[in-house]
N, C-alpha and C positions, 0 to 999 in steps of 0.2 A: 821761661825755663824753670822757674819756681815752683809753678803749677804742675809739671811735665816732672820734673822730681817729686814730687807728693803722690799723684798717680802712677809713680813708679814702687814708692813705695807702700802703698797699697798695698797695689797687686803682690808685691813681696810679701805682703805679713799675709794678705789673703790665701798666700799656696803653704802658708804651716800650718799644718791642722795639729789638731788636739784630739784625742778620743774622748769621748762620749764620757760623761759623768764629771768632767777635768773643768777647770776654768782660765784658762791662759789666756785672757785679754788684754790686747798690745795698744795705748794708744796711738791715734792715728788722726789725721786732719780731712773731717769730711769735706766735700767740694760738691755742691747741685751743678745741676747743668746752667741756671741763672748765676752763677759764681758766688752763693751763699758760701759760709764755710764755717763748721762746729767743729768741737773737739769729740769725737768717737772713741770707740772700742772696735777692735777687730778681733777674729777669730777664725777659726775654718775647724767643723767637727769630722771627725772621723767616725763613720756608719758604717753599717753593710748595706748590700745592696738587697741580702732576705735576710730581714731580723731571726732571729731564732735559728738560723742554719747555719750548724757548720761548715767551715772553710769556704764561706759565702766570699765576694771580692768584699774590700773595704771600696767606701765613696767618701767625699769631700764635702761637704757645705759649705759654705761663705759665709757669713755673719756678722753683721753691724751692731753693735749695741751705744743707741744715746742716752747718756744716763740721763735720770731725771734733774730738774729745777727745784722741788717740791724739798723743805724740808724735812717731811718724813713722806715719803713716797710709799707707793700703794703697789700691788698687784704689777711685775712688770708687764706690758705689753707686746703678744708677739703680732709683726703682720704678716698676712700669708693671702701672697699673690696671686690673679685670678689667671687666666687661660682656657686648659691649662695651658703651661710652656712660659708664662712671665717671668721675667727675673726682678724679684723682690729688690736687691739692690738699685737695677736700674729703676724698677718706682720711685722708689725712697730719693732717689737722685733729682726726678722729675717732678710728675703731677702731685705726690702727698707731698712733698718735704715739708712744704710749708702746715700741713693739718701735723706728720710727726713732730714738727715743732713745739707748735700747742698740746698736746697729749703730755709733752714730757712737764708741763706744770703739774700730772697728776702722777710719772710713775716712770721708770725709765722704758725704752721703746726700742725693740729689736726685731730687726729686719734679718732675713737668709734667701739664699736661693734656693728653690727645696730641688730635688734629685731630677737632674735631666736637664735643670733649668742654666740660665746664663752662663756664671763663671765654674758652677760644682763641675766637679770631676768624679767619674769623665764624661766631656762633654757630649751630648745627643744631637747634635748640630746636624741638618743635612745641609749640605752644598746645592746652590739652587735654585733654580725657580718651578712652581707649578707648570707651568708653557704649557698649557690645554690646549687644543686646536682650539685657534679663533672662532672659526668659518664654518664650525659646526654646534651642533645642536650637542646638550650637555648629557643627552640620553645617546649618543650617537657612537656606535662601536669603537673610533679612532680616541674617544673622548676615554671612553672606558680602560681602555687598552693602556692610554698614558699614566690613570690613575693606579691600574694594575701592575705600569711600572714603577711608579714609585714608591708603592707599597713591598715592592720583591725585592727590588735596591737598596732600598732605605732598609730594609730588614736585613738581607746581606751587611750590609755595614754595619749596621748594629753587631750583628755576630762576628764579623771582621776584628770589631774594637773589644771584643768580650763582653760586651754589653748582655744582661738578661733584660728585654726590653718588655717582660709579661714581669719583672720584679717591680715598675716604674710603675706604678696602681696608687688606689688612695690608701687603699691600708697599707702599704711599705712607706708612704712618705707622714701616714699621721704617726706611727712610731718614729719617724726621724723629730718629730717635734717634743715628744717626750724625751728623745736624748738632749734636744736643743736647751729642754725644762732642765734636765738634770745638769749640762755644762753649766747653767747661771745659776745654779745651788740654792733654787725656790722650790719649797713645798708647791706653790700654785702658781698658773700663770692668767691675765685676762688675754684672750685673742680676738683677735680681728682679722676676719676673712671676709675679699671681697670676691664675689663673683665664682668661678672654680673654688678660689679662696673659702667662701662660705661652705662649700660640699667640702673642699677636703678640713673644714673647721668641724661640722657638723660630726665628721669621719673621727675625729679626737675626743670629742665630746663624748661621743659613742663608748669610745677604747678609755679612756682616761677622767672619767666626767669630777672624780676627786680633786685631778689636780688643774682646773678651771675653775677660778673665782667668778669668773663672768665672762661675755662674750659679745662682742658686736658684729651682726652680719651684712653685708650690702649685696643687692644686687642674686638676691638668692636662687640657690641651687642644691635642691635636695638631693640625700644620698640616690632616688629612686628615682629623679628627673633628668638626668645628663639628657637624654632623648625626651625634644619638646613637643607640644601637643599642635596641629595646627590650628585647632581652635583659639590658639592663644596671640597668632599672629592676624587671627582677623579679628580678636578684641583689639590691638594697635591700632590700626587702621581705621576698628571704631571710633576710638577713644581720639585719631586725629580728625578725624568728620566732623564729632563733636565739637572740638576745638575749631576746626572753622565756622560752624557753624555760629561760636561764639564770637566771631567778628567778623561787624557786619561786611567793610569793603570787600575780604577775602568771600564770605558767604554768596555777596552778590557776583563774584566772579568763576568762586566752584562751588553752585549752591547742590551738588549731591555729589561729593568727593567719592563716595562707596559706589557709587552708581558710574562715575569715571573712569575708578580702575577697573571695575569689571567689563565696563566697556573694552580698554585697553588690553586687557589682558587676552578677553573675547577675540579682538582684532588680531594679538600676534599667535596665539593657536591657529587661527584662521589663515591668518600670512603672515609668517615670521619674516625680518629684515635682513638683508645681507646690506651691513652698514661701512662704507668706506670710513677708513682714517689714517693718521700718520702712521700707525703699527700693521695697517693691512685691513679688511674686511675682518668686520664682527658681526657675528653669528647674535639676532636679540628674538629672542621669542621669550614665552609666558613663561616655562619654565627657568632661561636665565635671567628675567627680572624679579622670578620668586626668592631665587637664590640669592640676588643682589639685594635686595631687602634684607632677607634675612642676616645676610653676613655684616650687615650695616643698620641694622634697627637699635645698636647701641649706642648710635652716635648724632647725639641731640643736633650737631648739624646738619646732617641727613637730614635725619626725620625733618626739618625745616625746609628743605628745599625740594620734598618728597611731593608734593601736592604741584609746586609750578614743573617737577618734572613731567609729572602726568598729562598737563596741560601742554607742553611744546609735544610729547608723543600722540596725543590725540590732535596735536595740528599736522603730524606727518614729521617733526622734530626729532629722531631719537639719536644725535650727534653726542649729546653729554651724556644719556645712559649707553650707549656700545663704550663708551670712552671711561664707563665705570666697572663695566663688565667686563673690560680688558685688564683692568688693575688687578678683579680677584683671580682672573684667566692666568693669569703669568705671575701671583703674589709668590713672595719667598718661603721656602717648602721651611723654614723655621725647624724648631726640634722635633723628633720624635715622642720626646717624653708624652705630647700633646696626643698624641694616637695613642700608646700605651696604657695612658692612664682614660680616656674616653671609653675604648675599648672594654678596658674592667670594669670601668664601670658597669659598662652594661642599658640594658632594657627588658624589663622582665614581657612575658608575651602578653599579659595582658593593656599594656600600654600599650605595646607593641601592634596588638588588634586594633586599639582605640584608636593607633596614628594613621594604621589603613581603612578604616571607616570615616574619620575625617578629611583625609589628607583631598579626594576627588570632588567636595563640596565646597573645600575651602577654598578663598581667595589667595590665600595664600600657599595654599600647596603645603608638601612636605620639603618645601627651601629651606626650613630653619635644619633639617636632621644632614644636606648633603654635608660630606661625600660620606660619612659613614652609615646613609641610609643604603651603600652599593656593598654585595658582599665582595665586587671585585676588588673595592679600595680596601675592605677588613680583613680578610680571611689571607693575604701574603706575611699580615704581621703576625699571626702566629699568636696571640694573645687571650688567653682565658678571662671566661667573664668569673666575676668575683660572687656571681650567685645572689639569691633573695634575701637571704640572710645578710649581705651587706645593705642590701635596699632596704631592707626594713626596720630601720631606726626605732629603737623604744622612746616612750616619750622620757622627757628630762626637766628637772626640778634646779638644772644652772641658769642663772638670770642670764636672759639673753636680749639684747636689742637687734630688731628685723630692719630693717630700709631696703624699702626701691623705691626707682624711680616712676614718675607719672606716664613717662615715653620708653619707659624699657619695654625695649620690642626681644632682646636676649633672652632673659627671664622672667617667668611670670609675674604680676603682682598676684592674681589670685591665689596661686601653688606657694606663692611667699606667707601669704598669711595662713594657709592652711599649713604650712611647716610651723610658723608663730603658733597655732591652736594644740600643737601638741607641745608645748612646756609651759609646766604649772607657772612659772614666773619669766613672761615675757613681757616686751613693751613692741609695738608697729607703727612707724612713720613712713610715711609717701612723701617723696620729696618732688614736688610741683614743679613744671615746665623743665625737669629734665629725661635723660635716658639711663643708659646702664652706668655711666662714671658720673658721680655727682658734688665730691667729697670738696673740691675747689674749687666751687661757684659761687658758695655761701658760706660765711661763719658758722652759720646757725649749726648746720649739720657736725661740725669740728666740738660746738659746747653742747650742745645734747650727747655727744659720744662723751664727753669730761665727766657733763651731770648723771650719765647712767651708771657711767665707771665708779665715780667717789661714791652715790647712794642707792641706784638702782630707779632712777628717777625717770618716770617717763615721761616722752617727749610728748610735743604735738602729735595730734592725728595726723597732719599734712603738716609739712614744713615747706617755707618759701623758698623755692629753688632759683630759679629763673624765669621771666616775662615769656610766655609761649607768642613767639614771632615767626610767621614761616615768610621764605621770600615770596616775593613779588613774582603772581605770574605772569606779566607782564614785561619783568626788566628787559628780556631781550629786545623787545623794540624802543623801549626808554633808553637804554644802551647804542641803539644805533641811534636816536635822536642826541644821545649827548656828545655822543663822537661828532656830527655835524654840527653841532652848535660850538662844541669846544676848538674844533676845527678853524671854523670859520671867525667867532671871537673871543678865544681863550678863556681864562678860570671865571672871568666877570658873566660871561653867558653861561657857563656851567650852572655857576651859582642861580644866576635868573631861572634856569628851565626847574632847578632843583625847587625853588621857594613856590613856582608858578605849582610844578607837581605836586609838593607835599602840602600845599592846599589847597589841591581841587579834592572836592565830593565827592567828582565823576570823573569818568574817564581811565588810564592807567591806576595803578596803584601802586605808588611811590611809597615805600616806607624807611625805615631805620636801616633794614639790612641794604637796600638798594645804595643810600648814601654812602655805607659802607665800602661797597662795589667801586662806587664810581669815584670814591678817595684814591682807591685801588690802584684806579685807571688812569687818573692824574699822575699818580706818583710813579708809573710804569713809563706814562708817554714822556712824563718829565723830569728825569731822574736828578737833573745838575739843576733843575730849580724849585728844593723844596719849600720855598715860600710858599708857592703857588697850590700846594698842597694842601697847605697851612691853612690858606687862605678857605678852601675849599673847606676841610673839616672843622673852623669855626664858625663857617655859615653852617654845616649840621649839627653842629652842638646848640649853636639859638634854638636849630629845629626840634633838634631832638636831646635835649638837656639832662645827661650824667649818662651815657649809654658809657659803657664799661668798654667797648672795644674801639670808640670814636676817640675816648680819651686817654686809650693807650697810644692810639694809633699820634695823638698830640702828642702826649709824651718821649714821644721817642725822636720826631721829627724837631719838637724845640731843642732837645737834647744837642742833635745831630749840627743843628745851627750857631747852640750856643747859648741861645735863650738858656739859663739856669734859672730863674725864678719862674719862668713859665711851667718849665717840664716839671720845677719840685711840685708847683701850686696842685698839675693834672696827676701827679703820682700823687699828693698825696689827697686828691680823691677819688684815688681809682682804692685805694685802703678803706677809705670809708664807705665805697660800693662794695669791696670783695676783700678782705682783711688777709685772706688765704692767696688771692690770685699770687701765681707763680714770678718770682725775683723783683717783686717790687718794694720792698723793704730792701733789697741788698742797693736795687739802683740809685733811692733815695739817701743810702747810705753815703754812696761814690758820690751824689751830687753835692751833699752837706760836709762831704770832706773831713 
């Protein structure tokens, strides 16, 4: 009840706005979703929805401010959520909390929903899901049709609410951060934008570049890039070849991973699948696995499990990918904001020509631009492009720090550093074995954002992100070898087939992630006896000694039993692998009482 009044009042102090220039911050008790909890600031700004025009409607922001630790703090920090369509709040709640945490040793740190997003008003929500036809092809007139309704709907309602859904662009939302400047009564502020974030960062830099001390980007997205190149999804694809390449047991298993997919892909142009499942027949051919790549190349798990998908579809397997392509088939139609501000963005035509002369060589297709490569899904919103003149960013003299990831398949790394080349004072880090979110994998990336901030310091070339592991192509038949052995003699033969796999030479290829799996498996078949769990994931810890997710998965199970110096011991080296990893500072709090 405690917790449920704190987020009641919240959301109270979150629906009083203030206008723009004012500073009325109420404090408030923050809560993550792991049950951390700091003392905040709230606020909610009153904007228009077109700066400069009169009797424009007014809008709402939301606004967090944690003040800094430091005692003479630097440049506050604004963050600014990627998409678009994220609610900065709800980050702030999740995946950073724990990197905003550390920031505040250097400056205080405020988070907002920018316009269209989460809680501001009013809200751009549609009601919904996508619900594509399954059972067809995604160029296929029923498919189109659905797209074109949601485009005429979704815009109806916009106009329903009074909404001007062509005012929700990046230049109306980088002026709402200049008022967000002026509510906290700072000549300058540093930002951090990740992903959309970095475009609409880049969009203030542009409009504002005074009142920016400095700037961190992740995940980059130039003003002139919204619409991706497909040459840049078959450098991913390179870049994981390579990576197999680079170990040996996977090498000897997909020793020409590029030569795979194009196999595969070859085969479903040829004969696409109509694939049974619990949701009904899905439709899987070349085009919706380009798409499902693309909509999934930021997500370092994927990318791991991309290579043993290839592998069960060139056995005649494609049960997990229909079963992935129904996710994006039927995902939640989410806000509009996300179309409105895409749309302004724009593609100027000569991009535009470059993505139609690549798009028919590439492996990848033009998956990364759907749905807004169809003018059926663009042209119902009614939205003006923001022209070359927004695409064409001057260069700039604000010290800015670049990151991507080594597997971001979302956004360029190459287009990343060519944005880096045009400011006189920048720094560029790659941050190794991961994708498009990186920020809470690693410390390291949390203090090079501190050292850039306090002196302009730049980081490594490459920063250590994560161990690049993909699964096992294999596991499905390890899987049903462990279901029979577990079967027939419980976690003691588990264990056996597990130690016999992970080390043989030859044969399957048992790794880190597969132990993971079959912890998984144990703990699903045997729910009222997590010894036998237990049991299991410290015969993979011998095997595979400090894996971050074997010893959360301990962690939580000694907990649940009771064990308190076991669980503190794995908490507290899951801090010494990942310092940032999400609620493990608060759990080890509850346990030390």
């Amino acid at each position: 009840m405690k917790r449920l009044a704190r987020i009641f009042l919240l959301a109270m102090m979150l629906t009083l706005p203030v206008r723009a220039g004012s500073a009325d911050w109420r404090p408030i008790r923050f809560t993550s979703v792991y049950g951390d909890e700091v003392a905040a600031e709230a606020t909610s700004i009153l904007t228009h929805e077109r700066h400069g025009v009169s009797g424009s409607h007014e809008i709402s922001l939301p606004a967090i401010r944690f003040r800094s630790t430091a005692a003479s703090p630097g440049t506050p920090i604004v963050y600014l959520a990627g998409g678009p369509g994220e609610s900065g709040l709800n980050r702030a709640r999740q995946e950073i909390f724990a990197v905003l945490m550390r920031l505040r040793s250097y400056a205080d740190v405020i988070v907002f929903d920018q316009r269209g997003t989460g809680t501001a008003s009013p809200s751009l929500l549609l009601e919904g899901n996508y619900d594509l036809p399954q059972d067809r092809p995604l160029h296929d007139a029923a498919v189109r049709a659905r797209l074109a309704q949601i485009a005429s709907v979704g815009a109806a309602e916009m106009r329903r609410r009074g909404v001007d859904l062509s005012a929700y662009n990046t230049e109306q939302s980088a002026e709402d951060i200049e008022d967000l400047r002026q509510a906290l009564g700072v000549e300058r502020i540093a930002i951090w934008g990740h992903s959309y974030g970095s475009h609409l960062g880049l969009a203030y830099l542009r409009a504002h570049p005074d009142h920016v001390s400095a700037a961190i980007l992740g995940g980059i997205n130039d003003l002139g890039n919204r619409w991706r190149l497909p040459s840049d999804g078959d450098a991913l694809l390179a870049r994981i070849d390579a990576a197999i390449r680079a170990d040996p047991r996977m090498a000897e298993r997909i020793p020409d991973f590029l030569g795979l997919v194009r196999n595969v892909m070859t085969d479903l142009d040829r004969r696409p699948r109509q694939v049974p499942s619990a949701h009904g027949t899905i439709y899987v051919g070349r085009e919706e696995l380009q798409v499902l790549i693309a909509l999934n190349s930021g997500n370092i798990f994927f990318i791991r499990e991309l290579p043993a998908l290839f592998v069960r579809m060139a056995h005649g397997d494609f049960a997990r990918v229909a079963e992935l392509i129904q996710q994006f088939r039927s995902a939640p139609l989410g806000t509009a904001m996300r179309h409105g501000m895409h749309i302004a963005s724009g593609v100027s035509l000569a991009r535009l020509a470059q993505i139609a002369a690549e798009a028919p060589g590439a492996i990848s297709g033009d998956g990364i631009n759907f749905p807004y490569n169809l003018p059926q899904f663009v042209d119902p919103w009614h939205v003006a492009d923001l022209g070359e003149s927004f695409r064409s960013p001057p260069p700039s003299n604000v010290p800015v720090l670049f990151m991507n990831g080594e597997f971001d398949g979302r956004t360029s790394t190459r287009e990343a550093r060519e944005t880096a080349a045009r400011f006189s004072h920048s720094a560029f880090s790659e941050v190794t074995g991961v994708a498009h979110d990186f920020y809470n994998f690693t410390p390291q990336i949390s203090e090079a954002m501190l050292a850039f901030l306090r002196d302009h310091s730049s980081p490594p070339a490459r920063i250590n992100g994560l161990a690049m592991e993909f699964r096992s192509p294999d596991e499905p038949e390890i899987v049903q070898a462990f279901r029979q052995d577990y079967q027939r003699g419980g976690v003691d033969a588990a264990i056996a087939l597990m130690t016999t796999m992970a080390g043989a030479t030859t044969g399957p290829l048992f790794n880190v992630s597969t132990a993971r799996h079959l912890a998984g498996l144990i703990a699903e078949a045997a729910p009222a006896r997590p010894l036998e769990t237990i049991r299991f994931l410290q015969a993979a810890d011998g095997l595979f000694p400090n894996d971050f997710l074997i010893a959360r998965q301990m962690a939580t199970l000694y907990r649940n039993v009771g064990d308190r110096s076991h669980a503190i011991e794995k908490l507290e080296l899951l801090l010494r692998i990942d310092a940032v990893a999400g609620g493990v500072e608060h759990e080890l709090a509850l346990l030390h009482g």
